[in-house]
N, C-alpha and C positions, 0 to 999 in steps of 0.2 A: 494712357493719361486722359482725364477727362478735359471734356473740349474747352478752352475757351472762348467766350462769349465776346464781339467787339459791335459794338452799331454800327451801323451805318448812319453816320450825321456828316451830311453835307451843308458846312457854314460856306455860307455864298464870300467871294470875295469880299475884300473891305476896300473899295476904292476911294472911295471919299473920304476916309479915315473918321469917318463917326464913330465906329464901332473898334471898341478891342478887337484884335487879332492876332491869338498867339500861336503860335505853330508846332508847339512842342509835342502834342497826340499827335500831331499829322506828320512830326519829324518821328515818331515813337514807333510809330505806324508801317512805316517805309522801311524803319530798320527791321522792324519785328518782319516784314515780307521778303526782304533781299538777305537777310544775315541769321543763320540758324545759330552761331554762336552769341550774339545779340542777346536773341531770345534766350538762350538758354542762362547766360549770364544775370540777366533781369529777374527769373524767373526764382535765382540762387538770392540774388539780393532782397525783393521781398519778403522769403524765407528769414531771411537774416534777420532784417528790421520786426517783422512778426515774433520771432522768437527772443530779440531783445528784450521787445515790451512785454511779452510774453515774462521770463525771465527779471526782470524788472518796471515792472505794472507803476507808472508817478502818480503820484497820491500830493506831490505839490512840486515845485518850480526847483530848479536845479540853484545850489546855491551862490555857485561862480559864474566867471562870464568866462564864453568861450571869443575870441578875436579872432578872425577869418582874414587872410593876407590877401590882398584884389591886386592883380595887374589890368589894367584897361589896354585895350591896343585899339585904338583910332585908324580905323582904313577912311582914305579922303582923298576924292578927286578934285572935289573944289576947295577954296580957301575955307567957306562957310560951312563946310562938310568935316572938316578939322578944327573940331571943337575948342575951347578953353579949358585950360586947365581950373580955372573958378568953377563950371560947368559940370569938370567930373568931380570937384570937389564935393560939388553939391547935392550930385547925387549919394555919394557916399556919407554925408549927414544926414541924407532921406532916408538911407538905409537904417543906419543907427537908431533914427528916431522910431521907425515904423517897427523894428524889430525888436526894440527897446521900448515899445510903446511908449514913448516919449514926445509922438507926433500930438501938434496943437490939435487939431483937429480929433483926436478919441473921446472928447468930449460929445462929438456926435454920435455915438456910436448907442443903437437903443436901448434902453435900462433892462429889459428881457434877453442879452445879449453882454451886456458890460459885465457880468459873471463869471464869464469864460474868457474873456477876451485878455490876452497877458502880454508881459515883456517875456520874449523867448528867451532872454539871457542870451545872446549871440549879437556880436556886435561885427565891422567889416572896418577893415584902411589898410590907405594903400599900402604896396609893401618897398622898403627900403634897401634891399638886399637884393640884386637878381640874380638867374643860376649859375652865374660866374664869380661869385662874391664882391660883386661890382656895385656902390651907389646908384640907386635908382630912385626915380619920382615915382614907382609904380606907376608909368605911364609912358607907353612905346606910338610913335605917328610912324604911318605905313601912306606912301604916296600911292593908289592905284590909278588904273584904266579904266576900270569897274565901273559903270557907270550903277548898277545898284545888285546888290546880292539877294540868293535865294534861299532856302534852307537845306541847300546842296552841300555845306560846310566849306564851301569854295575860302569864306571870309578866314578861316582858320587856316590857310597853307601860304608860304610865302610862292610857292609853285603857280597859284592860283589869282593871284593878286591882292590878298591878304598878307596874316601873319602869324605865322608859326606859334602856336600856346608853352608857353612857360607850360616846365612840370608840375602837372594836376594835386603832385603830393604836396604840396608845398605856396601853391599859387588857386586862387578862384579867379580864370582865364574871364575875361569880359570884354567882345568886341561892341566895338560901336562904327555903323556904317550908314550907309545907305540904303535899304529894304526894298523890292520890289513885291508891287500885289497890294499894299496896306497891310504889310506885315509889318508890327510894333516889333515883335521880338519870338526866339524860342531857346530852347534848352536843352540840354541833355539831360537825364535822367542817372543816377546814381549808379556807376558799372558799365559806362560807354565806354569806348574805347578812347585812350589817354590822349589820343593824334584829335583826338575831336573834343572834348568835354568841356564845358562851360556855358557860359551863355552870350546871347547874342541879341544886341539891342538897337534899334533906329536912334540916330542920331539926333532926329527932334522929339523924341520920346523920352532921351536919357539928361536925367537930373531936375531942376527947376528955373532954370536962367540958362541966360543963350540963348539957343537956338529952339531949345524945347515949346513946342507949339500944344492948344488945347486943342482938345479936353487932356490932352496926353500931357500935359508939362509940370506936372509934382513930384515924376518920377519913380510914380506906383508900378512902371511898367517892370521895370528893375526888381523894384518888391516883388513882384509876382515868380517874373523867369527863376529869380532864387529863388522863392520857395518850391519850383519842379526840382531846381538844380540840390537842392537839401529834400527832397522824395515827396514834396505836396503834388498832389492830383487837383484837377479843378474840382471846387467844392458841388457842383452838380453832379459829378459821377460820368460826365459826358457820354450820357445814354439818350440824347435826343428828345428830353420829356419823356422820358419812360416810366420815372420815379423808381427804377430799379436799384442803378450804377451806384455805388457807393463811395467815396473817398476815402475810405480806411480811417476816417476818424470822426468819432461816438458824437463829440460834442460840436460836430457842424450838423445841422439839419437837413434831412429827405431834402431836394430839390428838385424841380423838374428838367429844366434847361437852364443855361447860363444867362442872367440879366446885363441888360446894357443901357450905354447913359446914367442918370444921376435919378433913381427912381424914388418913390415915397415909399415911408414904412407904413403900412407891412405891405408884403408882396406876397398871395399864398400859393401853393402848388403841391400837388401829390397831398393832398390834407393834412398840412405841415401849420393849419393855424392854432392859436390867434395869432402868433408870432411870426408866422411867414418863412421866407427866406433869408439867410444869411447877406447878404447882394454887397455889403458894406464890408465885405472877408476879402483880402489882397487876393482870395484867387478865384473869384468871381470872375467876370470880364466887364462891371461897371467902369464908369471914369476915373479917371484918378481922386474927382474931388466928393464922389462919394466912397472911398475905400479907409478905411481906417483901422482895420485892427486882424492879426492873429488869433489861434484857440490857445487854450490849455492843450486841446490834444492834438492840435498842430503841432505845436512845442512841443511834445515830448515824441512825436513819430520822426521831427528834425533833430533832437537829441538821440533815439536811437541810430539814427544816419549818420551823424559823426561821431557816432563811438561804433562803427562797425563799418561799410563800405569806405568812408570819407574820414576813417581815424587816423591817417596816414600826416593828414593838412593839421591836426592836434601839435603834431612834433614838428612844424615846419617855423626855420629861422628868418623866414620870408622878412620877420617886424624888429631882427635884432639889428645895425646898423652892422655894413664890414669891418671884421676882424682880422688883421693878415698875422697868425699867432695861435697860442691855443691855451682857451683858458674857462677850466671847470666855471660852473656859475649855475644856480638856481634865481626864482622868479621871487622878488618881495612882494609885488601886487601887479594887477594887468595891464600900467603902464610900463613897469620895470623890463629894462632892455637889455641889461648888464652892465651899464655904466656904472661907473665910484665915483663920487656920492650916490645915492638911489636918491629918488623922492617920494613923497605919499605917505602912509600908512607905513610901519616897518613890520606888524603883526599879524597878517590877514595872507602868508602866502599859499596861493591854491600847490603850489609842488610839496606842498607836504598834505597827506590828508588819511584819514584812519579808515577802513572798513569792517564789519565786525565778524567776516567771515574772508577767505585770500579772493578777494574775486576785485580787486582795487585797479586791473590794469582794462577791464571789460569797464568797469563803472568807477569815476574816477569824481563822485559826488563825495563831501566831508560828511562823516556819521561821528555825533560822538559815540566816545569809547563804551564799552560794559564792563564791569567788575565781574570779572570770570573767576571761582574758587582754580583750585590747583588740580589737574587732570583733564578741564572743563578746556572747550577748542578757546584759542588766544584772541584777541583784537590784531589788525595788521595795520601798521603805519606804512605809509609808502613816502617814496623820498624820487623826485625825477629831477636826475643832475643834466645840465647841457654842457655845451662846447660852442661858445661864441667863436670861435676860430672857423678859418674858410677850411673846404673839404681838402684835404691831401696827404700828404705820406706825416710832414711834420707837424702835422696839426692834433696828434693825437696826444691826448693829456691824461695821466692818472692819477689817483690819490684814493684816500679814505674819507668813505661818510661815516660821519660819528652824530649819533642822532641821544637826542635827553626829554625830559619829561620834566615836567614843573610843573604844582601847583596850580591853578588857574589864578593869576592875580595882574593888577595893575602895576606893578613896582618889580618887576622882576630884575636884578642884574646878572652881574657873570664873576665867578665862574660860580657863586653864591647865587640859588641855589642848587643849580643843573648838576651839580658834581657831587650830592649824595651830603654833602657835610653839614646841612640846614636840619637836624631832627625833633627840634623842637617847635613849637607843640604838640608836633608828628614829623614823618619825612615828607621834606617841601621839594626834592624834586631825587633824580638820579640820571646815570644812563640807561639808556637804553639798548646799543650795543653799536659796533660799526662792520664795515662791510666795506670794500676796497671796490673801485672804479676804474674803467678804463674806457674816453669815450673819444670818437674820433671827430674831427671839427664838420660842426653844423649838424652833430646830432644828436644824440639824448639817449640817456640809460634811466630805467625806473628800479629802483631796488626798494625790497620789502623788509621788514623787521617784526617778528611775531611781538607782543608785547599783552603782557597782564599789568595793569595799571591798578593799584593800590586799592583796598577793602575802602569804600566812602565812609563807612562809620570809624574810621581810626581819627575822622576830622569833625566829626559829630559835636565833640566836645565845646567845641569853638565854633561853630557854626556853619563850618564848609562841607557838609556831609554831600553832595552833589558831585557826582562823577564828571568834573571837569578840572580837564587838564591842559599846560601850553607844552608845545614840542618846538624843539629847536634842531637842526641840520647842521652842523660844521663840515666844509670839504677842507681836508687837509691836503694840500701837494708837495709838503716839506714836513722831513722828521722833526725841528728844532723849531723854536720859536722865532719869526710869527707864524709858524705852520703853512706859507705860501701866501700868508694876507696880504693885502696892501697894507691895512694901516694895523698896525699891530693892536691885539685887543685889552681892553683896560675895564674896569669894574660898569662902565657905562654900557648896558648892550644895548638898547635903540642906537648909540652911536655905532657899537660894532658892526648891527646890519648893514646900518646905514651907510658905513663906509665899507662894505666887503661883501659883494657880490655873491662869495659862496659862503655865506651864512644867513639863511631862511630861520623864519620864525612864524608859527602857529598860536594863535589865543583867540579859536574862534568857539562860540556855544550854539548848538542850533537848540531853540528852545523847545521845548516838551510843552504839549498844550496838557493842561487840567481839566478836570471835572469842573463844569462852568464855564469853561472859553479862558481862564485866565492862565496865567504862566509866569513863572518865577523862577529867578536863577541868582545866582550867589559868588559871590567873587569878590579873593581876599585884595584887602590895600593896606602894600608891604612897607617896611622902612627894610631892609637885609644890611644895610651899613651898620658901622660902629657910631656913627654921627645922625643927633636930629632932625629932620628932616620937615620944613614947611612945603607944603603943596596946595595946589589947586586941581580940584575933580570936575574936569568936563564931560558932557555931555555931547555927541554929535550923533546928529541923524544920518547916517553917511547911504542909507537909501532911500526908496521910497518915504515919506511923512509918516511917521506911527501914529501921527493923529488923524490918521484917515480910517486907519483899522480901530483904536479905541484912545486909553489913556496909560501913559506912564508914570510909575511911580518909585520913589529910591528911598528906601530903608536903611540909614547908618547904624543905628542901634546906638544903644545908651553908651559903649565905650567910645565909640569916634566921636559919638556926640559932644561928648567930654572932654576931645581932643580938638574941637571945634570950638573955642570960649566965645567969638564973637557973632558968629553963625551967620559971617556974609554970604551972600548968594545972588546971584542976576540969574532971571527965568525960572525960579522956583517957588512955588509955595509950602509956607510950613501947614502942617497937618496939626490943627491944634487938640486935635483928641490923642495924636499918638505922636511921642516922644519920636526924635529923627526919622519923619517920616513927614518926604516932598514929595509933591505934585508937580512933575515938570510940564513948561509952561511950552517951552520955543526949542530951536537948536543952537546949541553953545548955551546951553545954561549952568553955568557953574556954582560951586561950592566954596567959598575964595578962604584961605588960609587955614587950612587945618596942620595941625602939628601931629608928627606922627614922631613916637619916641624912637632909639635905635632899636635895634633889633625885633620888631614890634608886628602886627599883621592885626587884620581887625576885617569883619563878616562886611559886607555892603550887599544888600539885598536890590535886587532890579524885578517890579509887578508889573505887568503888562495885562493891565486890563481891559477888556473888548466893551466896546461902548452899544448901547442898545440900538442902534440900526442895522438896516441890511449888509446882508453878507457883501464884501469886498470882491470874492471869487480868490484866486489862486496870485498870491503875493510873496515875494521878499521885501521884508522888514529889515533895516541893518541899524543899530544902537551902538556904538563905543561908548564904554566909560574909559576918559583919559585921566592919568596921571601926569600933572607937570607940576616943575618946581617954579619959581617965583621966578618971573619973567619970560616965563613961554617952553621953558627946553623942556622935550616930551622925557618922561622914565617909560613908560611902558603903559600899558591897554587893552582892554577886553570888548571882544565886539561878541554881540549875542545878535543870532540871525533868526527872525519868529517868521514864521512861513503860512500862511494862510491856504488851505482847501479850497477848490472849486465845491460849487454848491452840486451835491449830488443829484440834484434834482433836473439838473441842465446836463451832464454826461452821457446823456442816451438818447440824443435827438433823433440819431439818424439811423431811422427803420430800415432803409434801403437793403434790400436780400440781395445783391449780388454784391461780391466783394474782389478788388483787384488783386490780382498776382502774379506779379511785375510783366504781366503781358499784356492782359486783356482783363475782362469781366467774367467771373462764372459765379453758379448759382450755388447757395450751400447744398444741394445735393443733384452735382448735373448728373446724366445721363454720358455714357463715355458713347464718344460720336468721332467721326474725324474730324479734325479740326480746319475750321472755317475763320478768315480773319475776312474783316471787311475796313475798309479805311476812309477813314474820315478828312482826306485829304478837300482841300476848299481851292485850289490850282486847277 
């Protein structure tokens, strides 16, 4: 095997706590010399994550969010050493923001840099559930002797004076102590051993109040250990100013050594100008108050890590509250827990999602469908049923998934037109097929359905020729009516989601860019009753601001127009060269009163034009058009998600020729030598 490469970088103590000091190369380091299964493990998960991205190269930002379940365990000798629960609160809204790019502060982040720089889509809170199906605060206090821990993992054994880590499948273990050395914090690395894994933080380091002391008290330190603990390296390469060591990701910059304190831009090194160093990247080792943002291609080497080492924590009930029972249930949107009523959204469930070739349990991103002729490979929907019940013998629950297709429209009801009987002015929806279930409490089955979705030109005629469709889930666990529902179903389905747990609903577009940057999508507004129907057409920006990336626009066309006579509107402008065509101004701009005859459906065109300034970098955009009737009560909605590119000219910063692999550094063409480890330990 060829050798690899490690420097020797000897970081002096941090006794004064000026200086970041994170430990996790030098806990990496220790393992990698005392543990040849370690090694050998690390060396499998690299592989892994290279081969993901490999296998699935992101070209933009994943569409969903993924929610990460945190237990904190507080070891404390003194009163002030046992934190507040506001204090871990706080850090866990640090996290969200930082990882959400939603922190105030990315506003400072440099304009040669705000390009790359993204919400990861991964959000973190506490978990409500512990591994006894017992209520928890996700939050455990451990009284020690300790007077301060090393990165010996002492802090993780109740043996040692610590506390035992909740299961890794299921929980992101986070202790908070006391540090010896001017250690802030360290981590484990992706494939440690379960008795050990998570991370490990100083007590006046972790969150933004309390006890948290500066430079360290915004909580960046946390940001940081998770991004090792989701496979990020520091963005120097920690090769001691070498300009060698690489991070394994394109769109951070060559650097020489790690920066500290709160530095001025630019900062150059390894001939990384005009733009310098990265230093303002959580895995720097600056202060907390100059750190502010993630990559693009951080984000997707921590999206291949939880969809391959860390996909376990995917299916974890860590966030659903205890069940003592057992009861089928799929997810309406990423607050939904399994309660009846749900709330939010009823139309946007990530458990249901299409990919265009079977590969939906490795990569679990929504693709719209394709129109495949007949012989031509299928599209796959995939359907992930759970079991809020706690684990045991009676907890296990079966039934059938019965999955449908519809149309993409705002007005959808039940069982009109999911049940095939809607065929005029084409067929507006069908089944799709079912498939029986059997899962056991607290855990989750994914079942797939090949599916060819309907020629787009059969809808030409009327204006819907665009390959967009809604998909709907029913879990049955009784032959008869109400099929195991709680509330039995009626022609209302926003109601019926909303009252029934295992009925999921999909109507999402991700939209196609055009020639010229613009993008259009199309989606019908149904009446399916026998009775006339007045409505109003909202408008909600339910992500990111579209007016950041360009301008929206909505197309009713000459027949809704017509069903529009007084053509109220708040937050829209009429287009006065072109007949039903607005310019939306704000969010919640609506369309007030339109009449839509029975049995009726009518084109509504959504343009999302890009406005003449600089590129944005890599974005989600989220748009609902809502249907409701007179007084508020939702029918149904279409969210179209427009996804912006990283500017390719920023994806290859980092020249650095030697590249990690999950051990150490080597060169793309080393020399096989024996191998030499050297450690960077700073004790």
């Amino acid at each position: 095997m060829a050798a690899a490469v490690f420097p020797i970088v000897v970081h002096p103590p941090n006794h004064d706590g000026k200086r970041r000091s994170c430990g996790t190369m030098d806990y990496h380091y220790k393992r990698v010399q005392k543990d040849a299964n370690y090694r050998t493990r690390q060396l499998q998960v690299e592989k892994d994550i290279q081969t993901y991205q490999d296998r699935y190269p992101r070209q933009d930002l994943r569409s969903g969010i993924i929610r990460v379940p945190v237990v904190v365990h507080v070891v404390h000798r003194t009163a002030t050493e046992n934190i507040s629960d506001a204090q871990i609160q706080s850090q866990i809204a640090v996290l969200n923001q930082d990882f959400r790019r939603s922190n105030a502060d990315a506003v400072n982040t440099p304009a040669p840099f705000a390009a790359v720089a993204v919400d990861t889509r991964i959000e973190f809170a506490l978990a409500v559930r512990d591994p006894n199906c017992q209520p928890t605060t996700g939050i455990t206090r451990t009284s020690t002797t300790v007077v301060s821990f090393t990165d010996d993992n002492a802090v993780k054994s109740n043996a040692t004076g610590g506390h035992d880590p909740w299961p890794r499948d299921k929980y992101l273990n986070m202790w908070v102590c006391s540090l010896a050395g001017g250690l802030l914090g360290y981590s484990t690395f992706p494939g440690d051993a379960a008795a050990v894994d998570g991370v490990v933080i100083l007590n006046t380091a972790f969150g933004n109040t309390g006890t948290a002391a500066a430079p360290f008290n915004l909580g960046r330190t946390a940001t940081h250990e998770i991004g090792h603990w989701l496979g990020l390296l520091h963005i120097w390469g920690d090769d001691g100013g070498a300009c060698s060591g690489s991070d394994n990701v394109n769109d951070t910059p060559n650097q020489g050594d790690y920066r500290a304190g709160n530095p001025s831009f630019p900062q150059i090194s390894c001939n990384n100008g005009p733009n310098g160093d990265m230093f303002m990247n959580y895995m720097d080792y600056t202060d907390d108050a100059a750190m502010n943002l993630f990559t693009f291609g951080q984000a997707a080497r921590m999206d291949a890590v939880l969809h391959t080492v860390r996909s376990a924590i995917l299916a974890s009930d860590a966030l659903v509250p205890d069940f003592h029972g057992a009861d089928l249930w799929s997810k309406d949107n990423v607050d939904d827990h399994g309660a009846e009523p749900a709330s939010g959204v009823m139309y946007i469930s990530d458990d249901i999602w299409v990919r265009r070739q079977n590969d939906g349990l490795a990569n679990r991103d929504h693709q719209n469908p394709e129109y495949r002729a007949p012989g031509e490979p299928s599209n796959y929907v995939y359907v992930r049923v759970r079991n809020r019940g706690c684990a045991g013998p009676t907890s296990v629950q079966s039934g059938n998934v019965l999955l449908y297709w519809a149309k993409a429209s705002t007005g959808l009801s039940w069982p009109k037109p999911w049940d095939g009987s809607v065929t005029l002015p084409a067929l507006m929806g069908s089944p799709i097929g079912q498939q029986p279930v059997s899962v056991a409490g607290g855990d989750e089955v994914i079942v797939f359905f090949p599916w060819y979705p309907p020629n787009p030109a059969d809808y030409a005629s009327f204006g819907l020729d665009q390959s967009h469709f809604c998909l709907l889930s029913r879990i049955e666990t009784a032959p008869n009516p109400p099929y195991g529902m709680t509330t039995a179903e009626g022609s209302d389905l926003w109601a019926n989601v909303l009252n029934n747990n295992n009925i999921v609903w999909k109507n999402i577009t991700v939209v196609d860019e055009e020639p010229g940057g613009a993008r259009t999508e199309t989606v019908a507004v149904c009446n399916f009753s026998e009775k006339e129907m007045l409505i109003d057409l909202r408008v909600r920006l339910a992500e990111t601001s579209i007016f950041q990336w360009g301008r929206l626009v909505i197309h009713v066309g000459k027949a809704l127009t017509e069903a529009w006579p007084k053509k109220e509107s708040d937050g829209v402008i009429l287009d006065p060269q072109q007949i039903g065509t607005f310019w939306v101004q704000k969010d919640k701009a609506t369309l007030y009163n339109v009449y839509l005859p029975p049995r009726s459906t009518f084109p509504l065109t959504v343009e999302f034009l890009p406005a003449t300034r600089k590129p944005v970098g890599a974005r989600v955009f989220a748009v609902d058009i809502i249907q409701q009737l007179k007084g508020g009560k939702n029918v149904g909605g279409q969210r179209f998600i427009l996804k912006t590119r990283p500017d390719p000219k920023t994806t290859s910063w980092d020249k650095a020729p030697i590249k990690f692999d999950g051990v150490g550094w080597f060169p793309p063409n080393p020399v096989v030598t024996p191998t030499t480890v050297g450690c960077s330990c700073h004790k």
